[in-house]
C-alpha positions, -999 to 999 in steps of 0.1 A, spaced: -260 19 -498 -238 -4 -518 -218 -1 -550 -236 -23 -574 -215 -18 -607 -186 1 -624 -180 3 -660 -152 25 -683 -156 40 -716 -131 50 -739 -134 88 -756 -113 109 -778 -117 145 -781 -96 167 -807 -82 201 -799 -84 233 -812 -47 235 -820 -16 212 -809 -8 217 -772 28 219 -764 52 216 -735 92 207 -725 77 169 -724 49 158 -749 26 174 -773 -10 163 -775 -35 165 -803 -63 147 -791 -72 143 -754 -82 107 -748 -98 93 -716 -110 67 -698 -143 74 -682 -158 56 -653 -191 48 -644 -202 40 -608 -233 31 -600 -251 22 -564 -283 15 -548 -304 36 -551 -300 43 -587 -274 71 -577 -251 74 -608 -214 88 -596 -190 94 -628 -155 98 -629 -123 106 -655 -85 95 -662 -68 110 -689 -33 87 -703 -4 107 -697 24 85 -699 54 107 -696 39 127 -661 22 95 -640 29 65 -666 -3 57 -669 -19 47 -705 -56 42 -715 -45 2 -709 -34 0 -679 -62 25 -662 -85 1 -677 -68 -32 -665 -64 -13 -631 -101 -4 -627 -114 -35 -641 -89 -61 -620 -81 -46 -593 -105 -17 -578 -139 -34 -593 -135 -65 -575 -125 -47 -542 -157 -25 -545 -184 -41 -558 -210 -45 -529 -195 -25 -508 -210 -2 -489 -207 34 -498 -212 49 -468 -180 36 -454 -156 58 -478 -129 57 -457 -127 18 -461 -134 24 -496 -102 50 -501 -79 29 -479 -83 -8 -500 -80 12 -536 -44 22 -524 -38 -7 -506 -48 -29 -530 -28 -6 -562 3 12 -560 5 39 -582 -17 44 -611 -27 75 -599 -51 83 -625 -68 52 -629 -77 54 -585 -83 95 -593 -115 83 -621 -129 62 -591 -127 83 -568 -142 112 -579 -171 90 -587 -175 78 -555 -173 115 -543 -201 125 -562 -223 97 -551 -217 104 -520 -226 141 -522 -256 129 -541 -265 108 -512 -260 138 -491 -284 160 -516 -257 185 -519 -230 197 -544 -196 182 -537 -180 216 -535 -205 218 -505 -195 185 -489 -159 188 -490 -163 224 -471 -177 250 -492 -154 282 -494 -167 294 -526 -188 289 -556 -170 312 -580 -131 307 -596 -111 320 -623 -87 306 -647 -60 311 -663 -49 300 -700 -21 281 -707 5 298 -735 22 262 -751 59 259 -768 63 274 -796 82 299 -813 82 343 -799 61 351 -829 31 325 -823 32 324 -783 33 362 -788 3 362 -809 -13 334 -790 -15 354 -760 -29 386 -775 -55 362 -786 -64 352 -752 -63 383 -738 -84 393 -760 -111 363 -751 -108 380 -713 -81 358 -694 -59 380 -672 -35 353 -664 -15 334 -687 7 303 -677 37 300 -708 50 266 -712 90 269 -714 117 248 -710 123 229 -743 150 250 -760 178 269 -749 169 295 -721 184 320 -741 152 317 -766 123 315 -740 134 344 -722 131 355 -762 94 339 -763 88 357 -725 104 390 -742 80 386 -770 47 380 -751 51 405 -721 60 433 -750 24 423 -768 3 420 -732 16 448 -713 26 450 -678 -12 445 -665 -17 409 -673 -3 381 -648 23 361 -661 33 321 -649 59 304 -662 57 262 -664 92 247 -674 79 206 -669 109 197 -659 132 210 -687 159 231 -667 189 220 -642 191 240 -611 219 261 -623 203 269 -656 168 276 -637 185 298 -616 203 318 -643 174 321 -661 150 332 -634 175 356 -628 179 369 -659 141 376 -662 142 393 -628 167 416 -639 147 424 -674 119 434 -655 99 407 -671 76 403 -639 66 365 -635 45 358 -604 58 322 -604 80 290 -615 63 263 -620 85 224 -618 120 243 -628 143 213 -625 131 172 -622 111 156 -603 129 137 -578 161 163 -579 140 185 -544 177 190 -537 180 208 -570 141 227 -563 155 235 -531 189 251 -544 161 275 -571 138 284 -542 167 295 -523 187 315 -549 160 334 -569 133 361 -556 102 350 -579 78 320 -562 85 283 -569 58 258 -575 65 220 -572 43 201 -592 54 170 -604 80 169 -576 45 161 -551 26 132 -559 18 116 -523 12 133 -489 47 121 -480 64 136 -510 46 169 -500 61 168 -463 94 163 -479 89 193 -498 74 212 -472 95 205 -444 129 215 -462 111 246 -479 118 234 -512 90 255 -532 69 283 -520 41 264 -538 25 234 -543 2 220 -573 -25 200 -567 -36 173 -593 -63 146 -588 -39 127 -615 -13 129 -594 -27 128 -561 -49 94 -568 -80 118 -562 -94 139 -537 -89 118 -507 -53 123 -509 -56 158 -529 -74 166 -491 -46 155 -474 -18 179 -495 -38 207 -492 -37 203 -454 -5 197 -448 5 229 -470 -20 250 -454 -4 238 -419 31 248 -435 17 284 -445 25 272 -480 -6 282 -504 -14 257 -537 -29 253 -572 -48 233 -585 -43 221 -619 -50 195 -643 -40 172 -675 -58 175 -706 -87 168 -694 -123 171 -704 -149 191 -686 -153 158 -664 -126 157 -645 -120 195 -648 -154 197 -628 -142 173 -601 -109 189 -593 -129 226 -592 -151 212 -567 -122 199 -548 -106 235 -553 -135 257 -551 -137 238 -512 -108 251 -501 -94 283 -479 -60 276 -490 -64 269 -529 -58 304 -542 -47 295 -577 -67 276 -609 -56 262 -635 -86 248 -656 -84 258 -692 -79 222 -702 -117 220 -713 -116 252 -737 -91 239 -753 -111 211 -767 -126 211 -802 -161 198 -787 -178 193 -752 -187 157 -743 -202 165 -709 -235 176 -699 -236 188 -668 -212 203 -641 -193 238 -645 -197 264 -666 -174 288 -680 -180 323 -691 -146 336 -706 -117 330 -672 -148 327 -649 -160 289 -635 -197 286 -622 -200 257 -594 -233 235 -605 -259 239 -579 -272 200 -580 -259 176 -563 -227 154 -564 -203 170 -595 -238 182 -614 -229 160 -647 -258 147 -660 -245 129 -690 -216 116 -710 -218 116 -750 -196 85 -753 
């Protein structure tokens, strides 16, 4: 069964409200969505989001990618033989993760087409039900404070609380603030992007330990390259780590891994260049005893569906991060998961379920 064309589209959705973190703030979530199609007439779609300042890639050069480097290498080719199919995209293309993530998941969900069953199904099956949590952006105690009373209230029993743009002294003020509003019931996750040293993480985890502020985990504390730094955090503080944009690749996972730099690892088909390699993290964590996330850009419910399917596969994916889509001032996809309040439904058709994109 061979790949007969592939075509991108350009969308733009507004959100509900500006979404905020240590290294951008977004007001619209633009994409660039792909459209595989094979013999067949079996339809397989697929979605990159621009996010310049996390995997440098924008809406041009995902384009550019797709269209003049991984559509010459895959049209009439056959399908079937994936593994062909993953190893010339990233042979072919260094970097631009998300512009090889968008073609892969379409070639996933062709292929679990093919094979009449969901992808979830095809990449293993674990489970067909996940919850959420709801992200908590930068901005000052007062509104985070009232922003997460108002999720709360909407059912989510896990917020993640972007930090890490102002002094520490003011978000363990914003911290403060929401866990005085929440209560000690509701799970709390803390997501710094980047925006703390290793001493300054460390004083600052600290100092929330010793407030009683109870935060389950620390998401990217220091830079991306500085593991050294990660490493130093992981060590000197009792609350979990999470690497995230320290792990791209498979080999920046091992690296990670094998000096027990984080206690966690989050998985992004952005990051990872897709599922075939997302596949390939999760395994070598899982081998390491080290359980991951899985989490996402601003994305719509396109590529949110894909990477749930790649989550909802897995034993050793225990935490979701998928609000990204009800953040969104309108739904462009038909098709794929639904949502009832922190809850995620798995479609039950085949391939990723979407039926349509209103482009």
């Amino acid at each position: 069964m061979n790949i007969t064309q592939l075509e991108t589209f350009r969308i733009a959705v507004p959100l509900h409200k500006p979404f905020k973190t240590a290294l951008r703030t977004v007001e619209v979530a633009e994409a660039i969505v792909v459209k595989l199609t094979c013999e067949n007439d079996i339809v397989g779609w697929g979605e990159a989001p621009p996010t310049v300042v996390i995997t440098g890639d924008s809406l041009a050069s995902i384009e550019s990618a797709i269209h003049h480097v991984l559509k010459p290498a895959l049209i009439g080719k056959s399908l079937l033989n994936y593994e062909y199919l993953f190893q010339q995209m990233n042979t072919l293309l260094v970097r631009n993760s998300s512009a090889k993530a968008a073609v892969d998941m379409a070639i996933y969900d062709c292929l679990a087409q093919h094979c009449n069953l969901p992808l979830y199904q095809f990449l293993g099956g674990y489970k067909n039900e996940l919850e959420t949590d709801y992200t908590v952006s930068v901005n000052s105690p007062e509104e985070m404070g009232e922003d997460a009373v108002t999720y709360i209230k909407q059912g989510f029993n896990v917020l993640k609380i972007k930090v890490g743009k102002d002094e520490i002294e003011t978000d363990i003020k914003r911290i403060q603030e929401i866990r005085k509003r929440i209560g000690a019931d509701i799970k709390i996750r803390l997501d710094a992007n980047q925006g703390w040293d290793p001493k300054a993480a460390v004083r600052a985890i600290r100092k929330m330990e010793d407030l009683g502020l109870d935060i389950e985990l620390v998401e990217q504390p220091v830079q991306a390259m500085d593991i050294e730094g990660l490493k130093q955090v992981t060590d000197e503080v009792d609350t979990l780590i999470m690497a995230d944009e320290s792990v791209f690749t498979p080999k920046q996972a091992f690296d990670v891994l094998k000096t027990r730099s984080a206690d966690l690892i989050n998985i992004k088909l952005m990051k990872a260049g897709g599922i075939y390699y997302a596949q390939k993290i999760n395994d070598l964590a899982e081998t390491c005893g080290v359980e991951c996330m899985v989490g996402s850009m601003i994305e719509t419910r396109l590529g949110i569906t894909a990477a749930a399917h790649f989550a909802a596969s897995k034993k050793n994916v225990t935490r979701f991060d998928f609000d990204a889509p009800l953040m969104l001032a309108k739904d462009v996809v038909i098709g794929g998961i639904k949502y009832e309040g922190r809850k995620i439904t798995m479609p039950t058709t085949s391939g990723l379920g979407i039926e349509q994109i209103i482009i």
